[in-house]
C-alpha positions in Angstrom: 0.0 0.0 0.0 1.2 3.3 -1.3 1.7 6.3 1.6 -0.7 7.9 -0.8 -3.2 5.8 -0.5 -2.8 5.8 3.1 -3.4 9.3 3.4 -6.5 9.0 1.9 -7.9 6.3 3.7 -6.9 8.0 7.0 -8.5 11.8 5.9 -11.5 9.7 5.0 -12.2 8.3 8.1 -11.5 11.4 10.1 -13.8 13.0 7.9 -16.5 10.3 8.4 -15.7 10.1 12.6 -16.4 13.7 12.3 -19.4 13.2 10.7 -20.6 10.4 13.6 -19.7 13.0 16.1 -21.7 15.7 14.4 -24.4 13.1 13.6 -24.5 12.0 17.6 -24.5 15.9 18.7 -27.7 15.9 16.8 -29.0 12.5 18.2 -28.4 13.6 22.1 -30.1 17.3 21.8 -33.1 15.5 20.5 -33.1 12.9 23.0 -32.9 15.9 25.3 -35.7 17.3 23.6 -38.2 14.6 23.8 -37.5 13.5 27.3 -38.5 17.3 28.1 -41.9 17.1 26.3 -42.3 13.5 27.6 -41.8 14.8 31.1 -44.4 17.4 30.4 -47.1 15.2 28.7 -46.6 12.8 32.0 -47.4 15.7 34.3 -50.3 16.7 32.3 -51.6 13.1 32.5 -51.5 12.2 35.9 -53.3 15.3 36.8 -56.1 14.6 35.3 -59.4 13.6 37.8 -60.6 10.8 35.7 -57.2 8.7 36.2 -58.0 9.3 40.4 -61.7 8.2 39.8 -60.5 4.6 38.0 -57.5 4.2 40.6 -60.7 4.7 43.2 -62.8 2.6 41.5 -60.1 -0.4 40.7 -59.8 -0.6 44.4 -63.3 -0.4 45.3 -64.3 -3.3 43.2 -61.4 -5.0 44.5 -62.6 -4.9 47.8 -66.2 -6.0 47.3 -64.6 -9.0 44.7 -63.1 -10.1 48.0 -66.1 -9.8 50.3 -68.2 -12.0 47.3 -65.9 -14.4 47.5 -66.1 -15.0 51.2 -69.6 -14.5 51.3 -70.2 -17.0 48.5 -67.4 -18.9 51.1 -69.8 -18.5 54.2 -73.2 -19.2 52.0 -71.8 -22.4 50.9 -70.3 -24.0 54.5 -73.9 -22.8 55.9 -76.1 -24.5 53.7 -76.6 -27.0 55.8 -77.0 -25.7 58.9 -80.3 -23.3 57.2 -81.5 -26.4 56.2 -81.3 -28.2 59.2 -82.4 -24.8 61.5 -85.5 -24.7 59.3 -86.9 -27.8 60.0 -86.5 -27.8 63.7 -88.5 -24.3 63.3 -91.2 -25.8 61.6 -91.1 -29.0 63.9 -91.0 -26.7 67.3 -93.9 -24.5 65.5 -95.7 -27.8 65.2 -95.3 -29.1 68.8 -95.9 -25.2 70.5 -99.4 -25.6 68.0 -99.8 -29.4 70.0 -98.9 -27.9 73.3 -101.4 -24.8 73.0 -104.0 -27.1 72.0 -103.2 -29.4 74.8 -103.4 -26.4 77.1 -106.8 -25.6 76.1 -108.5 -28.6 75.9 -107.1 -29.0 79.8 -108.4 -25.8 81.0 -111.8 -26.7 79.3 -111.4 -30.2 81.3 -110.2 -28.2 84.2 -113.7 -27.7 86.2 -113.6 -24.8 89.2 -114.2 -26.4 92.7 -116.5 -24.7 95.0 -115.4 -24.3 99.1 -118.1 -26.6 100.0 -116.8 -29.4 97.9 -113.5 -29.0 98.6 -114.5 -29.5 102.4 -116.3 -32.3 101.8 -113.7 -34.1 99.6 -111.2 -33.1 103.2 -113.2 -34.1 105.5 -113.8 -37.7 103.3 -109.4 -37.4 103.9 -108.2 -36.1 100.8 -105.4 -34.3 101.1 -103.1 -34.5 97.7 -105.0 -31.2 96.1 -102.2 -30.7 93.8 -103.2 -28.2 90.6 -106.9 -27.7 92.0 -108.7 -25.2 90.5 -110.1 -23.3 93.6 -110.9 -19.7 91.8 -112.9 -17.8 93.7 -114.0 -19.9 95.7 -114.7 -19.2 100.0 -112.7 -21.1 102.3 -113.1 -18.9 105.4 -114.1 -20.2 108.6 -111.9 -23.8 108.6 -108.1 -24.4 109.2 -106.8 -27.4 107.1 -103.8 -29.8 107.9 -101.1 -31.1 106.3 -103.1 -30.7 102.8 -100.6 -30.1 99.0 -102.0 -26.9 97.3 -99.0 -26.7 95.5 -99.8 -25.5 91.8 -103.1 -24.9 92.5 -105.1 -22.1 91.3 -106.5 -19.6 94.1 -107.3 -16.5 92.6 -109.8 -14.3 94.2 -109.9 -17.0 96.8 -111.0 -15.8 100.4 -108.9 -17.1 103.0 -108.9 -14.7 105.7 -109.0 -15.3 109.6 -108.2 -18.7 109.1 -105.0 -20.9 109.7 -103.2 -22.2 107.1 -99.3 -22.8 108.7 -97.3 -24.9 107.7 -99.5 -26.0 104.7 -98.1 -26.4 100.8 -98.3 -23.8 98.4 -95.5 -23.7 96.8 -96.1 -22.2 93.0 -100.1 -21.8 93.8 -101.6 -18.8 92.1 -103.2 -16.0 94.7 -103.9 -13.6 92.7 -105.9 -11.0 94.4 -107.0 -13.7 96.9 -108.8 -12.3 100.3 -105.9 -13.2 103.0 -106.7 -10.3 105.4 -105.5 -11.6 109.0 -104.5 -15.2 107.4 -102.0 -17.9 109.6 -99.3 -18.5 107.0 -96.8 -19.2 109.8 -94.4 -21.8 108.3 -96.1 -22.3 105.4 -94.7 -23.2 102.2 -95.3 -20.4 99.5 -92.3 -20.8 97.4 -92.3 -19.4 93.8 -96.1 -18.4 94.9 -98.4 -15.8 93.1 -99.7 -13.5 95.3 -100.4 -10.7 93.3 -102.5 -7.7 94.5 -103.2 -10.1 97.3 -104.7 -8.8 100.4 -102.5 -9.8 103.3 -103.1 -7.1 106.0 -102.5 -8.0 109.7 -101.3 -11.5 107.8 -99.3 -14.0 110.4 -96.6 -14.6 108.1 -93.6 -15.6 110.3 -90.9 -17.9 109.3 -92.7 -18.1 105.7 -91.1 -19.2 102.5 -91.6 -17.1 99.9 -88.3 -17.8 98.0 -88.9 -16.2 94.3 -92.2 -15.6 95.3 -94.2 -13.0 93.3 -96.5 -9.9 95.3 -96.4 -7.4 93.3 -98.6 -4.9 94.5 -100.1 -7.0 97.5 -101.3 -5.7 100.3 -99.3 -6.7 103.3 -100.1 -3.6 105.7 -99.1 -4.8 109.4 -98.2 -8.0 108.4 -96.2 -9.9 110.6 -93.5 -11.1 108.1 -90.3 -11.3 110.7 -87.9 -14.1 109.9 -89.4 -15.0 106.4 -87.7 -15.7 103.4 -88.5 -13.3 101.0 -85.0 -13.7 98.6 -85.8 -12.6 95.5 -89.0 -12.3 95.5 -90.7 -9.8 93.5 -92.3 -6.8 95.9 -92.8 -4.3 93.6 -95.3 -1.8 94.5 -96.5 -3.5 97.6 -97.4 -2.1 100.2 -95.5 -2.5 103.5 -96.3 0.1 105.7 -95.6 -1.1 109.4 -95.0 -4.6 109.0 -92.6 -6.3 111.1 -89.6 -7.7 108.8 -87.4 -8.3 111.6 -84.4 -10.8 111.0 -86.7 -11.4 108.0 -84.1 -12.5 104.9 -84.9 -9.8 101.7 -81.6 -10.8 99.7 -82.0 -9.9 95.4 -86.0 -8.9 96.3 -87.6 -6.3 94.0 -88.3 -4.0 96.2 -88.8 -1.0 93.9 -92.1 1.7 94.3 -92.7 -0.5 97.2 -94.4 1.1 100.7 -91.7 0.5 103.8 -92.8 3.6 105.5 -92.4 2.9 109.1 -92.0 -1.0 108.5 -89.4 -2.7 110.9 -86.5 -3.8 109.7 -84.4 -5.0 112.6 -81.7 -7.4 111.9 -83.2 -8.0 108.0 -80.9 -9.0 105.3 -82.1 -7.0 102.3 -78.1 -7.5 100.5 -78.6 -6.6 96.9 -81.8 -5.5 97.1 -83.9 -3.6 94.4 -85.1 -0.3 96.6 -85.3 1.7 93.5 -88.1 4.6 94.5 -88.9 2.6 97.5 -91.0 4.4 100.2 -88.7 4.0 103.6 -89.9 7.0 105.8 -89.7 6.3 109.0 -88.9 2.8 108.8 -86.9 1.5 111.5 -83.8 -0.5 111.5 -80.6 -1.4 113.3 -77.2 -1.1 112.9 -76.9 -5.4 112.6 -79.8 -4.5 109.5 -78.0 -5.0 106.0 -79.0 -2.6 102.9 -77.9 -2.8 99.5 -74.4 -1.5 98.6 -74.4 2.3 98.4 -78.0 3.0 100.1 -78.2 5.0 102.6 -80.9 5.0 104.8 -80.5 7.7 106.5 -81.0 9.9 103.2 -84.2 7.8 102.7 -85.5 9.1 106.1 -85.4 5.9 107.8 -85.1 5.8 111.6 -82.3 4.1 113.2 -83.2 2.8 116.4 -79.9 2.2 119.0 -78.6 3.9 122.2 -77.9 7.4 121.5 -79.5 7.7 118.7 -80.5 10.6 116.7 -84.1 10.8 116.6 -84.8 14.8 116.7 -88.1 15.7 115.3 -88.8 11.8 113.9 -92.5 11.2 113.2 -92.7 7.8 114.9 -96.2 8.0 115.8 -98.5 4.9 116.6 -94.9 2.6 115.9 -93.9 -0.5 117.8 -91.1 -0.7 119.3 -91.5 -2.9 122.0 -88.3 -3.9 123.9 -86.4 -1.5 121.9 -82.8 0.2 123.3 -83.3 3.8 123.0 -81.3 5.0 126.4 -79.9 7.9 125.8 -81.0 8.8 122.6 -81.8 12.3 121.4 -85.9 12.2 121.1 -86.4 15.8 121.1 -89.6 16.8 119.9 -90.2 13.6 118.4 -93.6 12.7 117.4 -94.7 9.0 119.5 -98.2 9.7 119.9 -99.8 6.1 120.1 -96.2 4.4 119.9 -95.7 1.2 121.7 -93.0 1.5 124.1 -93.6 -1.4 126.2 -90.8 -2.8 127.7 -88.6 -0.4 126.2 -85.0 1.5 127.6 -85.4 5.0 127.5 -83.3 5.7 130.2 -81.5 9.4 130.0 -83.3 9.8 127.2 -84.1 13.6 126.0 -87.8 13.4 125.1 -88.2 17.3 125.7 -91.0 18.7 123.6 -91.9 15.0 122.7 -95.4 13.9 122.1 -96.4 11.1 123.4 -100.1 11.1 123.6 -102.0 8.0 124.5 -98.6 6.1 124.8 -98.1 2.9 126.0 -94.9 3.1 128.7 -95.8 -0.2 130.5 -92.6 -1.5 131.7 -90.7 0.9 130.4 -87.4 1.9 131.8 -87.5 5.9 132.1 -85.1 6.5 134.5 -83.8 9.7 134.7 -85.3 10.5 131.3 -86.3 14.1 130.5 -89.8 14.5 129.6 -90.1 18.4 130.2 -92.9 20.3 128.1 -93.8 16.9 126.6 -97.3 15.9 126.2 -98.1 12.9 128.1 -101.6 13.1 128.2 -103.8 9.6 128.5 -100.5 7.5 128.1 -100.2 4.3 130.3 -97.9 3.7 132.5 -98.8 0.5 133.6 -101.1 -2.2 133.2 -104.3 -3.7 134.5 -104.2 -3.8 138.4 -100.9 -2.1 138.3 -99.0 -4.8 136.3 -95.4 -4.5 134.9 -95.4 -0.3 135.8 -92.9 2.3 134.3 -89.6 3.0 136.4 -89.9 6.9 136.4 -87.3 7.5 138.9 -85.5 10.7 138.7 -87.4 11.6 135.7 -87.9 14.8 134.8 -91.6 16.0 133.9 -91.0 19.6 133.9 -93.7 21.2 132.5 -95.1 18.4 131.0 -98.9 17.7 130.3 -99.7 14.4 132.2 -103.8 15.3 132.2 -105.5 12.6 132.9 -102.4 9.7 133.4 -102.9 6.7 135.8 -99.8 6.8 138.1 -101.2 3.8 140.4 -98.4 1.6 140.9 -95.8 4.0 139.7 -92.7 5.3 141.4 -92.2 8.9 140.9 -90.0 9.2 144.1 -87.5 12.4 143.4 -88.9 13.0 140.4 -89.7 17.0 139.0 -93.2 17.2 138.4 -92.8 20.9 138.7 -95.6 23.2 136.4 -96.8 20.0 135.1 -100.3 19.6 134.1 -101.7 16.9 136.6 -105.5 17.8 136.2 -107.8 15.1 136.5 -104.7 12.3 136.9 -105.2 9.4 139.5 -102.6 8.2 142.3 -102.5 5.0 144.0 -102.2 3.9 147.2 -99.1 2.4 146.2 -98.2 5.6 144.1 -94.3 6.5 145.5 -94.1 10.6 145.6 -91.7 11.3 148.4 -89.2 13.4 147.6 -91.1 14.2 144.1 -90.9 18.2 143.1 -94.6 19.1 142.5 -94.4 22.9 142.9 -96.8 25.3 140.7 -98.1 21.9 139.6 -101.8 21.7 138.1 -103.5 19.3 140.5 -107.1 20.5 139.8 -109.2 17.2 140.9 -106.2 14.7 141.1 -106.9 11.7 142.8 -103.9 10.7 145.4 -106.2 8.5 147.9 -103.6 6.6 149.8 -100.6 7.6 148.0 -97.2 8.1 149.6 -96.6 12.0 149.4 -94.3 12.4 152.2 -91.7 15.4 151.8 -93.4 16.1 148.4 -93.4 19.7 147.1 -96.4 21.7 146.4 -95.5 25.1 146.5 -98.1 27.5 144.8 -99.5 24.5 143.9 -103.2 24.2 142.4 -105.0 21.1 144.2 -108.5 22.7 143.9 -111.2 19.5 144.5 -108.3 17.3 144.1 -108.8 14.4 146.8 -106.1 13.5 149.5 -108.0 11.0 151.6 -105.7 8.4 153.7 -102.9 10.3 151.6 -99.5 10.5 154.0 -98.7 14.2 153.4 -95.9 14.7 156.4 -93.4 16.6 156.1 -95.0 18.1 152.8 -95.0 21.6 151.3 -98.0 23.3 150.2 -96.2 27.1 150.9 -98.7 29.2 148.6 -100.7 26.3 147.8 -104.4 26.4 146.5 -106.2 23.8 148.6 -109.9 24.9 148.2 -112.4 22.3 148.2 -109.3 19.4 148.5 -110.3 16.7 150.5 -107.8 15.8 153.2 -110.1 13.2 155.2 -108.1 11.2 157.6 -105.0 12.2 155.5 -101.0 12.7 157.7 -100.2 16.2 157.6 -98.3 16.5 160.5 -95.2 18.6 160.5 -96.9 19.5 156.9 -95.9 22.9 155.7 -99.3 25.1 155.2 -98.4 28.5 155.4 -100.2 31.2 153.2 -102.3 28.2 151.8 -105.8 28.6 150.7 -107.9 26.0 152.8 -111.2 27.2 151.8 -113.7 24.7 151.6 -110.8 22.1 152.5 -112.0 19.3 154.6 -109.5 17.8 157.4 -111.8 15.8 159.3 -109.9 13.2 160.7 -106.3 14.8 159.2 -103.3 14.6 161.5 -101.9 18.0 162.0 -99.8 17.9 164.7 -96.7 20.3 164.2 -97.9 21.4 161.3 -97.6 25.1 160.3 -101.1 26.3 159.4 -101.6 29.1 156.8 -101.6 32.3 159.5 -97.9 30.8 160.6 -99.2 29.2 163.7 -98.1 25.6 164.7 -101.0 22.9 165.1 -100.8 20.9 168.2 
């Protein structure tokens, strides 16, 4: 090869590298170019709102593709099981259709019993009365024994005034049944209808009403103390001043239910329903149980201990027979008609109290402060003096006592001081000695053989009162009115008399030696 030709071949591929280069210069600025409108077109694109709607959609349909296939999943595993649940609907609908007609051919079959024939079917020794239909029927004036009533159907059956303790009835139906001052002591009542029953003054003691249902029975003064009653249903009964005592109330319905002044010493009522439950004045103990968070107290109930808090109460025409109460705060407390027999009131502040035609037989009032309380017609002891109040130290200050029987009683050192004694009667084994009776009202008080010895009587009025047999020695009557008093045969010696008014007083047969008359002088 020639140099010549070697020249040539080497201009003429520099000239055709040149011409790459230029050729790729032009390649890479257009490359340059459309990845710049591609760019631009891609932006353009992806902001458009259709392309968001399909995205939206696409996932959408995704979704519920999913949920059809597990529900076509579900639907096919369950096939069965509808077909199986079908049938025993349609089998159960058939048997319920069976039963109901069953059910009513029965109670066509199931004849009512009159009272007459179900005495004569007792007295001819049946017993078993299981499921008798008794509806409305009157079975007042005979006590049964040891007969099954259980299941049987009593409504509107009368029942009152009779005894039916310890008889069977569990599950029997008494709705609205006459049981007005009934004997159910013992008696089996368990899972019992009873209601709108009439139960008042009912004997229900040691009962089983376990689940039993009175709602809205009437059980007004029933004695219901240490019954079962858990979980029954009481809702909307009426309970005012039954005895529940000890009685065991755990779970009842209790709610809209009447407990105003109802007992409720010692009773269990642990988870009790008391929702809008009437409790004024209902008493209770601090060994009684209420439901978590009730308080008592905010339902106006009445806790009855020593030292107690009873200020104001309304207790009036209550029981509370042997009840502890010394010491406790009574202060113009309402106990007009209350039983107090055999009850501790001793140191109790009964100020202000009323206690009007109350019974205080056997009650310990010692020391007890009864000033300015109204005692009028109360008793303070029995027939022929029996079981009397201890009113020893008491104080009566002011008090109205018209018209009390004090036979029996022993006031000795108490202060009857501005009391109002009109028209009240003393025994002969009345105790007064010592007793404070100044500007007392004795108008016609009877104190015939009473022991009045160093009593007070200053300014006194004992106009007509009688004094006969009465021993008066040692006495005060400084100031006293004495006019028309009869002092027959009565012991006035050493008697203080001075400034008395005698007038009309008769002495015949009084002893009045070394007692100062009313003009000073000393009687022989």
């Amino acid at each position: 090869m020639t140099v010549s030709n070697t020249n040539n071949n080497l201009a003429s591929l520099v000239s055709r590298i040149e011409q790459i280069e230029t050729q790729q210069d032009i390649w890479k600025k257009n490359t340059i170019w459309l990845k710049r409108c591609f760019d631009e077109f891609k932006q353009d694109f992806d902001k458009l709102a259709e392309l968001s709607q399909v995205e939206s959609n696409r996932e959408q349909i995704l979704q519920l593709s999913a949920q059809i296939d597990e529900l076509k999943q579900f639907l096919n595993q369950s096939s069965d099981v509808i077909v199986e649940n079908q049938e025993v609907i349609e089998k159960i609908d058939i048997d319920d259709v069976e039963q109901e007609n069953h059910l009513v051919q029965e109670d066509n079959n199931d004849e009512i019993i009159s009272g007459e024939e179900f005495w004569e079917r007792y007295e001819a020794g049946e017993r078993d009365f299981k499921g008798i239909n008794l509806t409305g029927a009157d079975l007042t004036g005979n006590s049964p024994s040891d007969v099954n009533l259980s299941k049987a159907n009593l409504t509107q059956t009368r029942l009152s005034d009779a005894n039916w303790s310890n008889e069977n009835l569990s599950g029997a139906n008494l709705t609205q049944a006459d049981l007005n001052n009934i004997n159910l002591c013992n008696a089996n009542l368990k899972e019992a209808i009873l209601d709108d029953a009439f139960l008042c003054q009912a004997e229900l003691s040691s009962v089983d009403l376990y689940k039993a249902s009175l709602k809205g029975a009437n059980l007004t003064e029933a004695d219901i103390n240490n019954a079962n009653l858990n979980e029954a249903n009481l809702s909307e009964a009426d309970l005012s001043q039954a005895n529940l005592n000890e009685s065991k109330l755990i779970r009842a319905n209790l709610t809209n239910a009447n407990l105003s002044k109802a007992k409720l010493v010692k009773a269990n009522l642990k988870g009790a329903k008391l929702d809008w439950a009437n409790l004024e004045q209902a008493l209770y103990t601090t060994e009684t149980i209420f439901p978590t968070n009730f308080n008592p107290i905010e339902a106006n109930a009445c806790l009855i201990a020593s030292g107690a808090c009873l200020e104001q109460a309304d207790l009036s025409g209550v029981d509370l027979i042997d009840f502890d109460l010394s010491g406790a705060n009574l202060e113009k407390a309402n106990l007009s008609s209350a039983n107090l027999y055999g009850a501790d009131l001793s140191q109790a502040n009964l100020s202000g109290a009323n206690l009007a035609n109350a019974c205080l037989e056997g009650t310990n009032l010692i020391q007890a402060d009864f000033s300015h309380t109204n005692l009028s017609e109360a008793t303070f002891s029995g027939s022929r003096g029996g079981n009397p109040a201890d009113l020893i130290g008491a104080n009566f200050h002011g008090a109205n006592l018209s018209g009390v029987n004090l036979a029996y009683v022993d006031l000795t050192a108490t202060d009857l001081s501005e009391a109002n004694l009109q028209r009240a009667e003393f025994g002969d084994e009345t105790k007064l000695n010592g007793a404070n009776l100044s500007k007392t009202n004795l108008i016609k008080a009877f104190f015939n053989g009473a022991d009045l010895s160093g009593a007070n009587f200053t300014e006194s009025n004992l106009c007509g009162a009688s004094l006969e047999d009465t021993d008066l020695s040692n006495a005060n009557f400084t100031s006293a009115d004495l006019r028309g008093a009869d002092f027959t045969n009565a012991n006035l010696e050493n008697a203080c008399l001075a400034d008395a008014n005698l007038a009309g007083a008769i002495l015949d047969g009084a002893n009045l030696t070394g007692a100062m008359m009313p003009d000073g002088t000393i009687h022989e």
